[in-house]
VEXKEBA-717589 format. One record per residue (C-alpha): x, y, z; residue in three letters. Coordinates in pm, whole numbers, plus 50000, padded with zeros to 5 digits. Layout:
! residues N
       u       v       w     r
       X       Y       Z   ALA
...
END
This chain:
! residues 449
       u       v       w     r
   19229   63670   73626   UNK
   19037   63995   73720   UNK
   18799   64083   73966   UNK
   18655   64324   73708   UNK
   18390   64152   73494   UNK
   18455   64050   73148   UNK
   18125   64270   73008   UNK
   17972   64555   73245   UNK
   17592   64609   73228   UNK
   17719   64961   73056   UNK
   17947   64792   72796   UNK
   17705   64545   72691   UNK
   17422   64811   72655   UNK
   17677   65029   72460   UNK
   17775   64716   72221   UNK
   17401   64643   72173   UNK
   17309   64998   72075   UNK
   17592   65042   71810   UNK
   17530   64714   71656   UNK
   17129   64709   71611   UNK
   17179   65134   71470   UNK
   17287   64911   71168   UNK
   16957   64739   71171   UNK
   16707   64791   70908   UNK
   16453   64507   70956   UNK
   16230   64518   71243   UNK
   16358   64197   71364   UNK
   16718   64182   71501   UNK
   16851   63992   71810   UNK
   17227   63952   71935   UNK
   17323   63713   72158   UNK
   17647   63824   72326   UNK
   17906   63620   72540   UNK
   18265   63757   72691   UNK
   18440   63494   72946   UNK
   18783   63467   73042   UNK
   18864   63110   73196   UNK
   19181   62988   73319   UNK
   19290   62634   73468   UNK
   19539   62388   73524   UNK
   19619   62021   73481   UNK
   19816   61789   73628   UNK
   19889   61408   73558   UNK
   20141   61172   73682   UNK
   20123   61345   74000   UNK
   20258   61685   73881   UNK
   20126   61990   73742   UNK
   20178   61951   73375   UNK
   19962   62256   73182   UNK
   19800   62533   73254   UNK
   19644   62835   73064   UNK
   19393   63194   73089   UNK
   19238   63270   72809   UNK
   18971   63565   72748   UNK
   18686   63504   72454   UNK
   18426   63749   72315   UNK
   18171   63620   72039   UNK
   17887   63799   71928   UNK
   17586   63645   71713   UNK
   17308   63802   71529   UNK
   16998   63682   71401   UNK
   16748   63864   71134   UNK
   16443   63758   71042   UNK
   16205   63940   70795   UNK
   15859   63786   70632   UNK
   15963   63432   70785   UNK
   16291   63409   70664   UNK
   16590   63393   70866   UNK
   16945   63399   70917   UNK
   17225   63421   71191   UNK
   17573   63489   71141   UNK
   17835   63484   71438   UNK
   18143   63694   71460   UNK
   18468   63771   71707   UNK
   18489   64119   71688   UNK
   18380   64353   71954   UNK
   18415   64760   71766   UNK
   18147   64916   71638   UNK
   18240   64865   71296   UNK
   18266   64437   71317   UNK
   17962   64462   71520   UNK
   17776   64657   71242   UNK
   17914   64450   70963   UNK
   17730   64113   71108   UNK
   17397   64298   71147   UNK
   17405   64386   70774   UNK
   17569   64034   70671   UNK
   17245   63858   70877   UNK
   17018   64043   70659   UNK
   17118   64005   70367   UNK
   17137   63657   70417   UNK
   16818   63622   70551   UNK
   16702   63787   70234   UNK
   16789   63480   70044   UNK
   16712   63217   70334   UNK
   16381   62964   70267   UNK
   16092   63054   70540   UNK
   16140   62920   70839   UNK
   15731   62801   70969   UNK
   15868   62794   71336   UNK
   15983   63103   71367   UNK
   15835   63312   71603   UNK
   15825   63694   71617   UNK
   16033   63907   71822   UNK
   15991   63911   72215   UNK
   15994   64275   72394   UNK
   16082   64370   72716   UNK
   16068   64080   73008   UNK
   16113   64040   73389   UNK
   16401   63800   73491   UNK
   16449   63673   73848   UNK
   16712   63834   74008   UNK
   17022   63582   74077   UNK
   17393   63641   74221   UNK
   17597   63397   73992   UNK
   17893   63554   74001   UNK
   18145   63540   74314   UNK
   18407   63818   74261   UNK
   18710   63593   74512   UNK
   18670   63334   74238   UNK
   18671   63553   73902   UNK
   19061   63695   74058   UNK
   19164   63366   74106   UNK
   19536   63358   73965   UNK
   19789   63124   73924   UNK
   19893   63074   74294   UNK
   19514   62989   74387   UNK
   19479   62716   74120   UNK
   19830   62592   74228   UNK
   19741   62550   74579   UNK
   19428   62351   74528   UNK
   19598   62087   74317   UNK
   19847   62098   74601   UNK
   19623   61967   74819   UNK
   19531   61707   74608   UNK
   19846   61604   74522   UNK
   19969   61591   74873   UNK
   19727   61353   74897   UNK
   19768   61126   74664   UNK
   20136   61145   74768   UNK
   20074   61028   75121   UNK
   19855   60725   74954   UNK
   20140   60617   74767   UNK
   19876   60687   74437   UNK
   19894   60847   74127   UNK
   19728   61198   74070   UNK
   19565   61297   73719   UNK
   19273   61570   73704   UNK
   19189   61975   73663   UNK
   19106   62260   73843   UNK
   18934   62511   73619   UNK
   18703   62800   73666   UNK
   18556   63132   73471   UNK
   18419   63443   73495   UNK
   18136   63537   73220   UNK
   17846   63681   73113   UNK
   17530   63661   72890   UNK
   17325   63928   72730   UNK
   17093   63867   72442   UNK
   16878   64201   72304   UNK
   16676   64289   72006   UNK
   16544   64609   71856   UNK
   16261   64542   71982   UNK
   16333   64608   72385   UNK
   16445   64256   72498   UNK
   16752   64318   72710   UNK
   16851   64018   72947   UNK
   17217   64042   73075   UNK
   17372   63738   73329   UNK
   17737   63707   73467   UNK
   17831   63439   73657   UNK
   18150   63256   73813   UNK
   18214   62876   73755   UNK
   18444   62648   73896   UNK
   18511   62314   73912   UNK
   18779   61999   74044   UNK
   18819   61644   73926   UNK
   19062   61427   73966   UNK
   19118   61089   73909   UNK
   19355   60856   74136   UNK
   19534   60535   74027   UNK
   19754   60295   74204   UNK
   20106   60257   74108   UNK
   19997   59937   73897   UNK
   19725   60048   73782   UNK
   19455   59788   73889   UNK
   19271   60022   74104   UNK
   19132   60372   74021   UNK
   18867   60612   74221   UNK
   18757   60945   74101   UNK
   18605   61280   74315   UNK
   18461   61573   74159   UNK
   18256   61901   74243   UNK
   18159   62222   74103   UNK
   18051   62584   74223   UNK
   18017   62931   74163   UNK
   18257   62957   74415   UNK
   18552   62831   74410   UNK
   18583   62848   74766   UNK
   18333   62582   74800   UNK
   18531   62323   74659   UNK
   18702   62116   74935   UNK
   19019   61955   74788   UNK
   19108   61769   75034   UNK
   18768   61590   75092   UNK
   18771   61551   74715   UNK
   19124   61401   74709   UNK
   19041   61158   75010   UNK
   18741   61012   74869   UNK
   18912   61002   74506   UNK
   19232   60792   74741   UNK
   19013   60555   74906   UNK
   18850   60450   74584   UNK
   19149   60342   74449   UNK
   19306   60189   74699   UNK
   18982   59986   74769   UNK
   18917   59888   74385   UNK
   19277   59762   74403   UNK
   19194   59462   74577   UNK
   19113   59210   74293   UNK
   18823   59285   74113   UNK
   18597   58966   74061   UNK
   18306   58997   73762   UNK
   17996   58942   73820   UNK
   17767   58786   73614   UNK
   17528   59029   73406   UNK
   17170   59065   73561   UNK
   16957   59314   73794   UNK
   17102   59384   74069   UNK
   17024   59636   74330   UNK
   17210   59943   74315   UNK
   17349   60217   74552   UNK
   17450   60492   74261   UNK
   17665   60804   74409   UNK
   17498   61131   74334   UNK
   17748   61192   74029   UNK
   17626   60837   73887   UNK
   17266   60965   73973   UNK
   17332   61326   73779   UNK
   17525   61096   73463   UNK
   17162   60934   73383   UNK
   16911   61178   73469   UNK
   17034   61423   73215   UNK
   16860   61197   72953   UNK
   16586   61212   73173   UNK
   16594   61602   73151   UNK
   16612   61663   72787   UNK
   16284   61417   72742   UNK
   16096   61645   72922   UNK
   15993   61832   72617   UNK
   15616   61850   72517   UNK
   15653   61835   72128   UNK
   15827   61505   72133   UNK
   15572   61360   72361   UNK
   15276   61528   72185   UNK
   15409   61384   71882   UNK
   15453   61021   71987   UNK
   15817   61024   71986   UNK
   15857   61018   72384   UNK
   15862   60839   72695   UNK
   15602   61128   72784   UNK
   15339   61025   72489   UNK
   14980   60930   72538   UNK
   14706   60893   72292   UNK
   14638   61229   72167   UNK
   14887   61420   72431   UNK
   15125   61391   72677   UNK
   15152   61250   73054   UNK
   15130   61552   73245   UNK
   14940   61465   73534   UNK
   15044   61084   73571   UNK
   15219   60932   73852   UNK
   15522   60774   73676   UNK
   15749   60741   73935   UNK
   15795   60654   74333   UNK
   15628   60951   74549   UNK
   15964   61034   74725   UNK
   16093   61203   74407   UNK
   16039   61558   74333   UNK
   16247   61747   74056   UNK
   16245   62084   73994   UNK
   16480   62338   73866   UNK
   16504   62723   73999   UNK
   16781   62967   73870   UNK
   16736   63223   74159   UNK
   16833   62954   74429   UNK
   17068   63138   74676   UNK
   17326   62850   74722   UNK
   17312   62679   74344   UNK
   17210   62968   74124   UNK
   17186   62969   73739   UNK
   17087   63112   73426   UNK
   16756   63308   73452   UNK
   16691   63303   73078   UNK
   16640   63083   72782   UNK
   16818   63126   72457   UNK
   16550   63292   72293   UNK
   16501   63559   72610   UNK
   16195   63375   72809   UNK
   16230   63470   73179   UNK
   16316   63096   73347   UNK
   16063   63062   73628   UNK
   16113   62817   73925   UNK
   15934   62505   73798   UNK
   15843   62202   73968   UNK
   15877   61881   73684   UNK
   15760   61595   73858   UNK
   15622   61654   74247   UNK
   15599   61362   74438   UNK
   15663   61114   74168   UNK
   15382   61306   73950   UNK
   15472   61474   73616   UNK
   15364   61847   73672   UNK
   15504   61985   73341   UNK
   15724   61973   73029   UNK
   15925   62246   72823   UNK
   15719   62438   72554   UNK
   15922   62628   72303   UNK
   15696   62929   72158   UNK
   15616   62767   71862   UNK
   15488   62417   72022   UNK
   15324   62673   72284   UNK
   15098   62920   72019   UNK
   15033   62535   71860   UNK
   14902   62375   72105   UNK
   14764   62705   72325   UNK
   14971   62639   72624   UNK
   15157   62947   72780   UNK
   15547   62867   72661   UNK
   15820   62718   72958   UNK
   16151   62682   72855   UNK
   16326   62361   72966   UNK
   16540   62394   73260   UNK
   16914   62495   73336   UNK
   16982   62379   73712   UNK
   16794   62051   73835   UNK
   16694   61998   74198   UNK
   16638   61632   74289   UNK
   16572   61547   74597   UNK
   16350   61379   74840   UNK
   15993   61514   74954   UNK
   16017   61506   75247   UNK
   16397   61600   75338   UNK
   16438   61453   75611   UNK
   16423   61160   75442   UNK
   16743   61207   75283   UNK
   17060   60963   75386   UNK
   17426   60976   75399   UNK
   17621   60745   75152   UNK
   17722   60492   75432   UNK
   17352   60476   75547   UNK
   17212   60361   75241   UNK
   17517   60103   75198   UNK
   17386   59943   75522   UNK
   17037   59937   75387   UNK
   17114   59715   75119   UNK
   17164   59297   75126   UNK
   17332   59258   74809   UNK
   17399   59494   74558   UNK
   17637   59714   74357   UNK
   17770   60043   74444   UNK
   17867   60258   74176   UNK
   18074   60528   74143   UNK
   17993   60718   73835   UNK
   17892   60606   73462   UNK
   18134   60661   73146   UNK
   18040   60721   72740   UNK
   17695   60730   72851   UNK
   17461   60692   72523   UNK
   17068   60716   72399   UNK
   16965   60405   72336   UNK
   16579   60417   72292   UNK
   16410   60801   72357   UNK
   16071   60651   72381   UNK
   16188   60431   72678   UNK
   16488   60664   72779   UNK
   16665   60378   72737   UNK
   17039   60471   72783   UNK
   17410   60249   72805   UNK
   17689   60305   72928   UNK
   17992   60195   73142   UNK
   18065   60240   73513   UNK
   18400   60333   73578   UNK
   18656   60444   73842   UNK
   18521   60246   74149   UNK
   18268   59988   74136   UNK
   18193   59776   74459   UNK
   17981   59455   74534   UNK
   17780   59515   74862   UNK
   17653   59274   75087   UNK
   17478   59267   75424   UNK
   17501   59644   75429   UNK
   17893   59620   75406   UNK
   18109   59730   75085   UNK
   18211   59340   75034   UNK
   18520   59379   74798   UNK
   18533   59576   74436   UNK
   18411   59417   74114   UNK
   18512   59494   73773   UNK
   18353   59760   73545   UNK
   18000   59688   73372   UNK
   17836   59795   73102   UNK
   17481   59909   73225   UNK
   17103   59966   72956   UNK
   16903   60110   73164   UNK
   16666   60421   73161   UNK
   16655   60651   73414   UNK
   16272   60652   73415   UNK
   16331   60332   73545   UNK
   16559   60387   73804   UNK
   16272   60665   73975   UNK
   16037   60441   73938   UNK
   16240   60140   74141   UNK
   16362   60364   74420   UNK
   16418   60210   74750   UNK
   16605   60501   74922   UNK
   16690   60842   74853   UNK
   17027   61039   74971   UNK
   17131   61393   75033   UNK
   17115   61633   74768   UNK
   17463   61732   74665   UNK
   17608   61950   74404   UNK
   17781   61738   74086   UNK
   18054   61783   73863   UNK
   17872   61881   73488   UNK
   17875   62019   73144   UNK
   17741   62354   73212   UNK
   17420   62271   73387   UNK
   17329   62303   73771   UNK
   17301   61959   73866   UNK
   17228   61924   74271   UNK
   17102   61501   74334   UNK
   17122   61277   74606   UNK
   17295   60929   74564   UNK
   16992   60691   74538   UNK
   16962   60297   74617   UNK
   16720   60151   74306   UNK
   16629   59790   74264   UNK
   16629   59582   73940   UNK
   16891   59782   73824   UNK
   17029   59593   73472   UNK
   17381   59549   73378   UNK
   17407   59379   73045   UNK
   17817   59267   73000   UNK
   18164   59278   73219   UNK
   18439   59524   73084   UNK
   18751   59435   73178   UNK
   18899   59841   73142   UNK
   18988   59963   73518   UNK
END
């Protein structure tokens, strides 16, 4: 790839001006994206595919006495550019009002943030070839079997209207996972990270703790019987549920009675719902884990605290829901923060192992699911490393298990809180700690590895 960006602040400004001097209604957004990403696979303990690819789409809304209409396109001269501006018009012409829409935002202040790492966005071929060397040397001198992907990109945001909202973000991404299985395949572990650096990501670590899962789930997995158990649940298990947990925290759904968030006539806010060691918040300006600074619609994304010492402080109000209900709007968040009050609370993995009598220690979840939104009720399957614990000892591994549970649930059980760490996503920030909960409910055995 290219240390040059895929969209400089001058391109993008250029690109915006000659597509909204087609513009004839008042109200005109684009929302602009240009990424190149490259990766490379490997399976059977080889590389087996790998690929660049550069993208550029471009979407425009118009809106005129309620109605709207968006139309998305590839091309990036003037003339394709133009052609969508007067195609979303038109359409929007014969569009049905829209009650929710919301008029055009001007001009904003976004916090600064410094996404994108320029080592990473020239990454080549060689550099994604030597970090699956390292995990493959690895696996080789476990005597395991290497599947995964290294894969990172370089791009950038911009959304503008004709009414002064400009709001440009680049950023890097990277990301490793890979999944090791024994020769017979009756054990399997999995390791996984993600930064804006690629630099960051330690393959060897990631390799090693991907090995020793497998070779320690090899041993004869036993079932256990379904129940509550107590559960030590790695950060990446942690990060699997509390995404449901994330997208409840919307204020319409709870204001409407459709949410785990709903009182009589409102919403928690306020309400101590979950232990006091837990505080969640989300910030896209954080040096180390930064993100996004912008919603979709062009609100600035302020540093937000969500729940503060096992108190819910806020939920997401889109504009509409806001001018509603006279509340000044928040967007929901892009990056997540979990981690304990008080940090020096916060324990390695092996610590909170010893903590715990008898339990389960779980790697990460698999084909995780909604269930019930108004509990946060969720399913799903653990996968790739599950271990019975007892007297503070990982006892021998147990075979997979299908888990309902809601992550509400889990925050509210806590017994002990880990060290935040950075998890492997789908395109949010996710930085949790692995946490020990009690009561945790796993409903049937599975007998996949």
């Amino acid at each position: 790839m290219s240390a040059q960006s895929p969209l400089s602040p001058t391109e993008a400004r250029a690109l915006v001006k000659s597509a909204l001097a087609a513009a004839s209604f008042e109200d005109v957004s684009l929302r602009v994206t240009a990424r190149r990403t490259a990766y490379l696979r490997f399976a059977a303990g080889a590389p087996t595919t790998s690929g660049e690819a550069a993208r550029f789409e471009v979407s425009v809304t118009a809106a005129k006495d309620g109605r709207v209409a968006t139309v998305s396109g590839t091309g990036r001269d003037a003339a394709s550019l133009q052609a969508l501006v007067r195609e979303a018009e038109a359409l929007a012409k014969l569009a049905p009002k829209d009650p929710e829409h919301e008029p055009p935002l001007g001009p904003q202040q976004y916090a600064k943030v410094a996404a994108r790492d320029a080592k990473t966005a020239e990454v080549g071929p060689e550099g994604r070839t030597e970090v699956v060397a390292r995990v493959l040397k690895v696996a080789r001198e476990a005597k395991l079997v290497a599947s995964g992907i290294v894969e990172h990109e370089d791009g950038v945001t911009v959304l503008a209207n004709r009414t002064g909202l400009f709001a440009l973000h680049a950023a890097t991404e990277a990301s490793l996972t890979t999944t090791m299985r024994t020769p017979d395949g009756k054990g399997s572990g999995w390791a996984g990270g993600a930064s804006h650096r690629l630099a960051e990501l330690d393959a060897q670590a990631l390799a090693r703790r991907a090995a020793d899962k497998a070779t320690m789930s090899s041993q004869g997995a036993d079932a256990l019987a379904p129940g509550a158990y107590t559960v030590v649940l790695e950060a990446q298990a942690v990060a699997d549920l509390l995404g449901f947990l994330v997208s409840a925290l919307q204020a319409r759904a709870a204001d409407e009675g459709r949410s785990f968030f709903s009182r009589p006539g409102g919403n928690a806010i306020g309400e101590a719902l979950f232990d006091p060691r837990v505080t969640l918040r989300s910030d896209p300006a954080d040096p180390r884990w930064p993100s996004i600074p912008f919603a979709g619609d062009g609100l600035p994304l302020p540093a937000t605290t969500w729940i503060e010492r096992g108190t819910l402080k806020a939920l997401a109000y889109s504009r509409f829901w806001a001018h509603k209900q006279s509340k000044p709007p928040l967007p929901g968040p892009r990056s997540i923060f979990l981690a304990p009050a008080d940090p020096a609370e916060g324990k390695d993995l092996l610590e909170l192992v010893r903590g715990v009598e008898r339990g389960v220690l779980v790697t990460r979840f698999f084909y995780n699911r909604m269930l019930d939104p108004r509990q946060i009720l969720a399913t799903g399957l653990t996968r790739d490393g599950t271990f019975l614990i007892e007297q503070g000892k990982i006892a021998r591994p147990v075979k997979n298990m299908r888990y309902n549970e809601s992550p509400a649930a889990l925050l509210k059980n806590l017994v002990a809180i880990g060290k935040p760490e950075r998890t492997a996503g789908d395109g949010m920030v996710a930085v949790v700690p692995p946490l020990v909960a009690k009561d945790f409910h796993f409903a049937s055995v599975s007998d996949a590895v």
